[in-house]
C-alpha positions in Angstrom: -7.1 -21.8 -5.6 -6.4 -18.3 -5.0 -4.8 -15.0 -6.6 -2.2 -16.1 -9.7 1.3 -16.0 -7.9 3.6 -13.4 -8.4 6.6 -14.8 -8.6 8.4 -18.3 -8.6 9.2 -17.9 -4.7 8.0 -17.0 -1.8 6.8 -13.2 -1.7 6.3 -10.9 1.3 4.2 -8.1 1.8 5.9 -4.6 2.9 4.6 -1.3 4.1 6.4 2.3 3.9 5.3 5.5 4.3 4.7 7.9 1.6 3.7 12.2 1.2 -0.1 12.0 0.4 0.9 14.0 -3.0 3.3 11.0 -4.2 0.8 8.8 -3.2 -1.8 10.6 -5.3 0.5 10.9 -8.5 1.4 6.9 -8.4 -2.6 6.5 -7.8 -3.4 9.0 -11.1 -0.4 7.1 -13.1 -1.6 3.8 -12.5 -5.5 4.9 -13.6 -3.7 6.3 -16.5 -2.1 3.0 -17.2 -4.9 0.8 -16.1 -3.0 -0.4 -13.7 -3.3 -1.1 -10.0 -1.3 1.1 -7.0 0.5 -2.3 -5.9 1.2 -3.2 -10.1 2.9 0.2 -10.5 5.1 -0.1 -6.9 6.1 -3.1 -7.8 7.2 -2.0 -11.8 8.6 1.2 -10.3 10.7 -1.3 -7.9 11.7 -4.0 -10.9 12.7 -0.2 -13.0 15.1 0.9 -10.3 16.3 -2.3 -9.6 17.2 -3.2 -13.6 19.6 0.2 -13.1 21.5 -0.8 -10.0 
């Protein structure tokens, strides 16, 4: 069974680096939003990507 997907194809996990204070202001916005850190990366990502 498992976690729900996240998408309708195959998805792959990636790691960057951040500055602790970024980290800490996505951490506070996604408490604000009652979201997770990895819900709000990946909005923040579809967001940017919608403009391109």
């Amino acid at each position: 069974m498992g976690r729900p997907s996240l998408a309708d194809e195959e998805v792959k996990p990636i790691t960057f680096r951040l500055p602790v204070s970024k980290i800490a202001a996505l951490d506070r916005r996604a408490a604000r939003e009652g979201r997770t850190r990895s819900e709000e990366l990946r909005l923040a990502v579809d967001d940017r990507l919608m403009k391109a």
